[in-house]
N, C-alpha and C positions, 0 to 999 in steps of 0.2 A: 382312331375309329371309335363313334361311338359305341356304346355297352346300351343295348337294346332293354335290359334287365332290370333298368336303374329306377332308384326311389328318388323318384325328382323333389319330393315334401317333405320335412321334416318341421320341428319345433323347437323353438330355443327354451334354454333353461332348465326343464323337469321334463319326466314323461307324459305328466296332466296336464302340462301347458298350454293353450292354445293359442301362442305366440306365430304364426305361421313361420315359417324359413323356405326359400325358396332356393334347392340345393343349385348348382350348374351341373352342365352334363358331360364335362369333361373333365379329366385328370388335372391337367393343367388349370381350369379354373375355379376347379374345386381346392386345390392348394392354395389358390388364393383367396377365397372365401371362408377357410378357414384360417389363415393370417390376419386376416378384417376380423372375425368374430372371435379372435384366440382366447378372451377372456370368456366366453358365453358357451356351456354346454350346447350339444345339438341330439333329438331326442328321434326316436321315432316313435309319435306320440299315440296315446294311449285316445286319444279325439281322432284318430283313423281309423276307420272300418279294419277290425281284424290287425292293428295298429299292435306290436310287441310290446313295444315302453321299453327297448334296449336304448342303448345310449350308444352314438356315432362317433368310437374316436379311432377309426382309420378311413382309407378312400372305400374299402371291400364292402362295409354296412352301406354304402350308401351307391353300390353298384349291381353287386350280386346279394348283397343285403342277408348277411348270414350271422348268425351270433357270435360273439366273441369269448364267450361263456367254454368252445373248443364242442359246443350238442351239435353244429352243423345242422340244424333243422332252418331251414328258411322262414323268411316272416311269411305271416297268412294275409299281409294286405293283397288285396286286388286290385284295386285303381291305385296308380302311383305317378300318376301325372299332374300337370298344374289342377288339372281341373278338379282332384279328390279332396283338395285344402280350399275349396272356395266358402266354404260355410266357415272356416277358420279367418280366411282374407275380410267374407263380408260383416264380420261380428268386428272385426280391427276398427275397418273403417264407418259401423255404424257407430260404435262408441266413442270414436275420437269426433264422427260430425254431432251426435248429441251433447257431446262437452261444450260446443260450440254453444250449443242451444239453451246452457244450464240445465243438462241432464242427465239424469244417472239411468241406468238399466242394470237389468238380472237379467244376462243372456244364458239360454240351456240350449241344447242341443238333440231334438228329438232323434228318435231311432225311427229308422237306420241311420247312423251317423252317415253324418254328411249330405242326407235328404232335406236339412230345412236348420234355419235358425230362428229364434222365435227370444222378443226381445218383451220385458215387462218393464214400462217406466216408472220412476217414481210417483207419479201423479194415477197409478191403477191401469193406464193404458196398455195393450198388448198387442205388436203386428207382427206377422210371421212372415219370413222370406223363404217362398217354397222354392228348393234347388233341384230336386232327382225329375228330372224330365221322363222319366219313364214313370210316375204315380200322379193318379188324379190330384187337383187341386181340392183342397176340403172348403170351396169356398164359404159353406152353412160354419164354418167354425167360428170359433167365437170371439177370433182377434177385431183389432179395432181398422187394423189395415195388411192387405194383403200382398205383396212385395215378389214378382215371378222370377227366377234366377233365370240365367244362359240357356236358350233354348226351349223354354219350357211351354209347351204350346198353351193357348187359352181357345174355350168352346166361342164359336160365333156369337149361342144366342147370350151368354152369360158377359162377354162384353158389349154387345146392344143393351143387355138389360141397365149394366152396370154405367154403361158411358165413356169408361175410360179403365185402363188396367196399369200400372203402376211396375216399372221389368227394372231391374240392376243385369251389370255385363262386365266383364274384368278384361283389359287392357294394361299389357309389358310395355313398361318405358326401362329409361334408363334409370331412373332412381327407383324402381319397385312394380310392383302392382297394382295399378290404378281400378277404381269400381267405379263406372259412371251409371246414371239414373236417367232413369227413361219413364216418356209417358205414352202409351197406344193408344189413340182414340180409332173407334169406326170407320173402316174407308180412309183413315190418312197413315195408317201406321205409326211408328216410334220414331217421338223428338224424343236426342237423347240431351243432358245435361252433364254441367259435373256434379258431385255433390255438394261441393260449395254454393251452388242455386238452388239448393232446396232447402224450404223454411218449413218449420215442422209450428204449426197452429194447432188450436182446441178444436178446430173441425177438418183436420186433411192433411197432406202435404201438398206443397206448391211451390212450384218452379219459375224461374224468371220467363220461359219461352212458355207455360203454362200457368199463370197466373191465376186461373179462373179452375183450376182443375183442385176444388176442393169438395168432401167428400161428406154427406152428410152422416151424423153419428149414427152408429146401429139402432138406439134408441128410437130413431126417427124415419128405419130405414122401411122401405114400402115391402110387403110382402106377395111374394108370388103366389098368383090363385092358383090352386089344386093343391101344390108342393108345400104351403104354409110354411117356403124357406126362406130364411134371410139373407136381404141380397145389400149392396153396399151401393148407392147410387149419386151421381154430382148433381149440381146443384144447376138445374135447366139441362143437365146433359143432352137430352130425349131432340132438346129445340136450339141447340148452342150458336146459331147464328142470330136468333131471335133474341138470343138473352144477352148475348154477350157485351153490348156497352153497357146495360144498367148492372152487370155486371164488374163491370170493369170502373163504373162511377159510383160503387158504394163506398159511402163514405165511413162505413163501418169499418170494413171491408182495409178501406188502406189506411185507418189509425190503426189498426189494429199488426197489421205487418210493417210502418210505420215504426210502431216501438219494438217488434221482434227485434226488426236490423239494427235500431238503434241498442239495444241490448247487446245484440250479437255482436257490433261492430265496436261498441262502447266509445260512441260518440257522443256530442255535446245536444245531441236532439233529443234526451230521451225526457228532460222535464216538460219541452214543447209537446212531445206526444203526449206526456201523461194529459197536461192540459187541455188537448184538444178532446181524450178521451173520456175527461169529465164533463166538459160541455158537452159532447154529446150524447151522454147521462142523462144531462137536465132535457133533453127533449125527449118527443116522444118516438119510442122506439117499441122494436117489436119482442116481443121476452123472449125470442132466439137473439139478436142481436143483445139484447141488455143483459145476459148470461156470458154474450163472447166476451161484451166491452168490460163488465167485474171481474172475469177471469184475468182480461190483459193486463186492467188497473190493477189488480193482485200481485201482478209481477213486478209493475213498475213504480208500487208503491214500496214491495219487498227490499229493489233496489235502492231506493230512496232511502229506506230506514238504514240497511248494510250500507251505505253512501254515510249515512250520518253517522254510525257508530265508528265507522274507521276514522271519519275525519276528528270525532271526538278523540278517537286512540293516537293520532298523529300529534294533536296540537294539544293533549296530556303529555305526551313524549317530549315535546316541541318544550312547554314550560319548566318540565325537571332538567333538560338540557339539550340547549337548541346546536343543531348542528345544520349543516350546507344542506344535506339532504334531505331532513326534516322539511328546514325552511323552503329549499323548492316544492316539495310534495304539499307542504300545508298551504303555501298560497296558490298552488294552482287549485285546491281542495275548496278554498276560500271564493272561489270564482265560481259558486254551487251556488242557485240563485237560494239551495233551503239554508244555506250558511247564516248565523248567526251575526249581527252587529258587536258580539260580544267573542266570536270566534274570530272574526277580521281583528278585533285591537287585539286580541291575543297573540294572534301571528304579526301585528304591527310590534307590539311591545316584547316580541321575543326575539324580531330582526334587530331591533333597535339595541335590547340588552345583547346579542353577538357581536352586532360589529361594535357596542362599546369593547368589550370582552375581546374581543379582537384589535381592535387599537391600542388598547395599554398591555396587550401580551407583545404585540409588535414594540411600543416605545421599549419596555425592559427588554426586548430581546437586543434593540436595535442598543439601546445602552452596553449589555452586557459583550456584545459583540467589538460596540468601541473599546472596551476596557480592556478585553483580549488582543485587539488590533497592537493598540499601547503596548502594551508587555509583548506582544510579537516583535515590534522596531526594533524594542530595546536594546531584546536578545542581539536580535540580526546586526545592532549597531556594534554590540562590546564585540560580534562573532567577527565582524567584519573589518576591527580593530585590531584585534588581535591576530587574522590573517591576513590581514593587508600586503605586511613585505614579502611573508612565502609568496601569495599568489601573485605577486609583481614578479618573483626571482623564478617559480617555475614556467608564469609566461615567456619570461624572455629566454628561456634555456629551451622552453617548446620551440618559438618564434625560430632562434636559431636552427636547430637541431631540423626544422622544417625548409627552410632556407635552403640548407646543404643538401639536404634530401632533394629539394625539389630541382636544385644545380645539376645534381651527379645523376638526376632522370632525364634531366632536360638533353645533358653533355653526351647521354648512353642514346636518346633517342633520336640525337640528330646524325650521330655516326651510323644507326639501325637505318637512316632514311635517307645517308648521303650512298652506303653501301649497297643502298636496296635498288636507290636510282640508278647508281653506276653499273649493279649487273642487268640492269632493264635496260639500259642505255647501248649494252654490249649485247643482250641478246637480240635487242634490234635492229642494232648495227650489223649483226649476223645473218637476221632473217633475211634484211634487205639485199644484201653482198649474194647469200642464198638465192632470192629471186630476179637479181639482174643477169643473173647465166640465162634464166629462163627465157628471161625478157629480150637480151640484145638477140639472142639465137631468132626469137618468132621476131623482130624489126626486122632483120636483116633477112630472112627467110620471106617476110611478105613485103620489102623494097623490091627484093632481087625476081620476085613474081609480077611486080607491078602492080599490087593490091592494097589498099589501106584497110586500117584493122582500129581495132578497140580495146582499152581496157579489159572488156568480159572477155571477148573473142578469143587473145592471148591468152587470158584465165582458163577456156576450155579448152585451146588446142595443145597447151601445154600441162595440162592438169593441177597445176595452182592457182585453182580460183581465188583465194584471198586476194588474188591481184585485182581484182574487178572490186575489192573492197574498202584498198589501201585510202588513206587520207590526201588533200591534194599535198600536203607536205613529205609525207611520206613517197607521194610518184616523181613529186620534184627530185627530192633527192636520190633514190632509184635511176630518173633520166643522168642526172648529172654522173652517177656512177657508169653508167652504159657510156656517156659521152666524153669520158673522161680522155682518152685515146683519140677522139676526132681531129684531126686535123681543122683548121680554120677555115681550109678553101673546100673543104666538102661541105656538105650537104649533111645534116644530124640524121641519125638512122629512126630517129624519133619521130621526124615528119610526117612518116605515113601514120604517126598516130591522131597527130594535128592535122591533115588532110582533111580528115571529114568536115571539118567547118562547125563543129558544135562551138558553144560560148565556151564553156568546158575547157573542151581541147587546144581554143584558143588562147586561153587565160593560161593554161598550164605553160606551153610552150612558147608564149609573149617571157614567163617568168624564168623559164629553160635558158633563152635565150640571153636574158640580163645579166644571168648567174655567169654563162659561159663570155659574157663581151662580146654578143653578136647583134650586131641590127638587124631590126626587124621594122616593116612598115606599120603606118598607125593607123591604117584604118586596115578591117579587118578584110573587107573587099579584098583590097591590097598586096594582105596576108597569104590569103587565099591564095591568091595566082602564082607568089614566092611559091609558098608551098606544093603546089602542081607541079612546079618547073621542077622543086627541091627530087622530086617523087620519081620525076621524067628520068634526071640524072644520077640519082641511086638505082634504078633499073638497067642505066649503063654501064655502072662499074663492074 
C-alpha cells in the first residue's frame, strides 16, 4: 500500500544542491533507486520550501520523513510532490538546452522558493520562469523574457497586448522528467514543442512550429497609455496573418538562424552562413537588422578564430609527434576553407614522416621477429631430437595400452547387449504367452456367438488394450501361439478376426496362414467367402 506521507523530491549530493531526484513511491522501488544511485548521497534539500537539509539514508526519511538525528520532529516542507521540484527540474533543463546554445547562466531562485526561477546570461540578458500559479505575473519587470510554468493562468488583455505568451509543462517518461515548451497565441491556444526546437536569438526565442514568434527587445517595446508600463510585444503580432510571409521571407531573418543551427549543430555550413551574412552587410539594411547581422557575425566569427586556434593547437601537436589521431583530426581540420596552404603541407609532410616512421619500425620489427623465429626452430629442432625416441616408445605403449582398453570395453559391451536383448526377448515372449490366454478365450467366445471382432474390441472386452497396439509381427506370432493346437481340418479361431475384410486383417491372416501350411485363395474376394464359411463352422462346433 502506498504511504500517503511521502516526500516524493529530494536532491542528490549535498543539501544545497539543486540536483532534482525524483524518489519512487514504493518500498520496493525505492530499494531499487537506491541500488542505481548507491554511490550518490540523497538530500532533502535546503532549495524546498521549508526543506530540512537532512540526508536520506533509510526508506523512513523519505516516507514519513522524520530525522535520523533520534529529535523525531517532522520536516516542515509542504508540497512534497512532483510538482514542488519543478523550479529545480526547470533550471536542469534550461542550462543543459543553453549549453546547446553556447551559453552560460546564473540561475537564483526567487522567494518563495519554488515560485519562479529566473535565469541571467552571459551576454546581460535576464528571463524569468514564473511557476506558483497562485501569484500574479510581474509582467512590468524587468526581464528580457517571461516564461509561464504548469497552470499558470495569463490575463486576456495582456496576451492581446503582447501577441503571444511563451508556457514550459513537465512530462514523466521512462528515462526521467521531460520540460516541453509552448507557445499561446490569441484564439489558437498552446503549440507545444520540445525543447530541442527552440532557438534562443538576440531578439526572442523561436520555435520550429513558431518561427515568426520573435519578440521585440524591451528597449523597443511600445508602451501602454495611462499605465506607462512595459509591455513585451512580436513582431506584426497585432496583424499575423498580414505579415506573416514577409515574415517568413526575411532574409535576415533566416541567415541569421541559419548559422544559430549551424553553430548548434556544428556542421559544415557555418563559413557558408557567415558568408552570406557579410554580403548582406554590404547592402542596405535597416540598423535593427544590421545590429542583429554584427551580433550573428560576432559569433561566427568567434568560432572561426576558436576553429583556428585549435586547428593551430592540433597540427603543433601533429609536428612534435604525429600520431593516428592527430592525423585524422588535423586533415579533417585541414578541410576549413580558412585553413592555411602552409597548414595543408604541414599535415601533408607529417602523414608522410609517420608512415615513413611506420614502415622502417615495421621492417626492424619484421627483421627482429625473423631472428627470434630462427632461434625458436632451433630450440624446437635439438628439443625434438633429443625426444624423439621417448615420444616414439610412450606412443606406442599408449597406442597399445588403448587397444586393450578399447578390446575389454568393446568384449564387456557386447555381453551388456547380448544379455540385455535376451531378457527383452524373454520378457516378450512372456508378455505375449500372457496375452494369447486373453486372446484365444475372446476368439473363441465370439466364434461360438457368431460375431466377428477386432484387435481394439478384444483389447476392451478383455481389458488388455495393448492388444489393439501390438505390431503386425507381434499379432502374427500371438495368432500362431493361439493356433498352435488347431487341428488342420478346422477352421482357425482367428477367422473371426479376418472376417471383416480390412486389408489389414487380410494381410495378417494371408501371413497366419503360410506360417501354419494352410491354403488360402488369392484373391481376396475369394478369401472373403472362405472366411464366412470358416465363421459359419466355428459357430457349429
Amino acid at each position: 500500500m502506498m504511504d500517503r506521507r511521502l516526500i516524493q523530491t529530494a536532491v542528490f549530493g549535498s543539501s544545497d544542491s539543486d540536483e532534482p531526484a525524483l524518489c519512487p513511491e514504493t518500498v520496493e522501488e525505492l530499494d531499487a533507486f537506491r541500488l542505481e544511485h548507491e554511490n550518490t548521497t540523497i538530500w532533502c534539500g535546503t532549495n524546498f520550501e521549508g526543506g530540512c537539509g537532512r540526508r536520506c539514508t533509510d526508506k523512513i526519511c523519505h516516507f514519513a520523513h522524520y530525522g535520523t538525528d533520534g529529535s523525531g520532529q517532522p520536516c516542515t516542507r509542504t508540497a512534497k510532490g512532483k510538482d514542488s521540484a519543478n523550479h529545480l527540474f526547470a533550471k536542469a533543463h534550461l542550462a543543459s538546452w543553453l549549453r546547446t546554445h553556447n551559453h552560460t547562466a546564473e540561475f537564483t531562485y526567487p522567494e518563495p522558493l519554488g515560485s519562479a526561477v529566473q535565469a541571467r546570461l552571459d551576454d546581460g540578458r535576464t528571463f524569468l520562469v514564473h511557476l506558483d500559479r497562485n501569484r500574479p505575473v510581474a509582467w512590468d519587470d524587468d526581464a528580457w523574457e517571461i516564461v509561464l510554468g504548469p497552470g499558470v493562468p495569463v490575463i486576456t488583455d495582456i496576451l492581446k497586448r503582447r501577441g503571444y505568451v511563451h508556457r514550459i509543462r513537465f512530462e514523466d517518461r521512462p528515462g526521467g522528467r521531460v520540460m516541453r515548451f509552448g507557445t499561446e497565441l490569441p484564439g489558437q491556444g498552446t503549440t507545444w514543442d520540445s525543447l530541442d526546437d527552440v532557438t534562443l536569438t538576440p531578439e526572442g526565442l523561436t520555435t520550429v512550429t513558431r518561427p515568426d514568434g520573435v519578440c521585440i527587445p524591451p528597449s523597443e517595446a511600445s508602451r501602454d497609455d495611462g499605465a506607462n508600463e512595459r509591455a513585451i510585444v512580436t513582431v506584426s503580432r497585432s496583424h499575423p496573418h498580414a505579415g506573416r510571409a514577409a515574415r517568413q521571407d526575411d532574409p535576415v531573418k533566416r541567415a541569421v538562424m541559419r548559422l544559430d543551427r549551424a553553430l548548434r549543430e556544428q556542421t559544415n555550413q557555418i563559413h557558408g552562413a557567415v558568408d552570406t551574412i557579410r554580403r548582406l552587410l554590404e547592402t542596405s539594411q535597416t540598423p535593427e537588422d544590421i545590429g542583429r547581422l554584427r551580433l550573428a557575425l560576432s559569433r561566427g566569427q568567434l568560432w572561426t578564430e576558436q576553429q583556428a586556434g585549435h586547428r593551430r593547437a592540433v597540427i603543433g601537436r601533429l609536428k612534435a609527434r604525429p600520431t593516428p589521431d592527430l592525423l585524422v583530426e588535423a586533415a579533417q581540420l585541414v578541410k576549413d576553407p580558412d585553413a592555411t596552404l602552409e597548414e595543408r603541407e604541414a599535415v601533408r609532410a607529417a602523414r608522410a614522416r609517420y608512415e615513413g616512421d611506420q614502415a622502417a619500425y615495421q621492417r626492424e620489427l619484421a627483421e627482429q621477429r625473423a631472428l627470434k623465429r630462427q632461434q625458436r626452430e632451433a630450440e624446437q629442432q635439438e628439443r625434438e631430437a633429443a625426444q624423439q625416441y621417448q615420444e616414439a616408445e610412450r606412443r606406442r605403449r599408449a597406442e597399445q595400452a588403448l587397444t586393450e582398453r578399447r578390446q575389454a570395453e568393446e568384449e564387456q559391451a557386447l555381453a551388456k547387449r547380448r544379455e540385455a536383448e535376451a531378457a527383452e526377448r524373454q520378457a516378450h515372449a512372456e508378455k505375449l504367452a500372457y496375452l494369447a490366454l486373453f486372446l484365444s478365450g475372446a476368439l473363441k467366445k465370439a466364434a461360438r456367438e457368431g460375431r466377428t471382432t477386432t484387435w481394439e474390441e478384444v483389447g476392451q472386452k478383455t481389458g488388455q488394450r495393448q492388444l489393439g497396439r501390438l505390431t503386425h509381427q507381434d499379432k502374427l506370432s500371438l495368432l500362431q501361439t493361439v493356433e498352435v493346437n488347431t487341428l488342420p481340418r478346422n477352421p482357425l479361431w482367428s477367422t473371426v478376426l479376418a472376417a471383416g475384410g480390412t486389408s489389414e486383417a487380410l494381410r495378417l491372416h494371408r501371413d497366419l496362414a503360410h506360417l501354419l501350411q494352410r491354403t488360402v485363395p488369392d484373391s481376396d474376394s475369394d478369401l472373403v467367402a472362405q472366411l464366412t464359411a470358416d465363421c459359419a463352422r466355428l459357430r457349429r462346433q
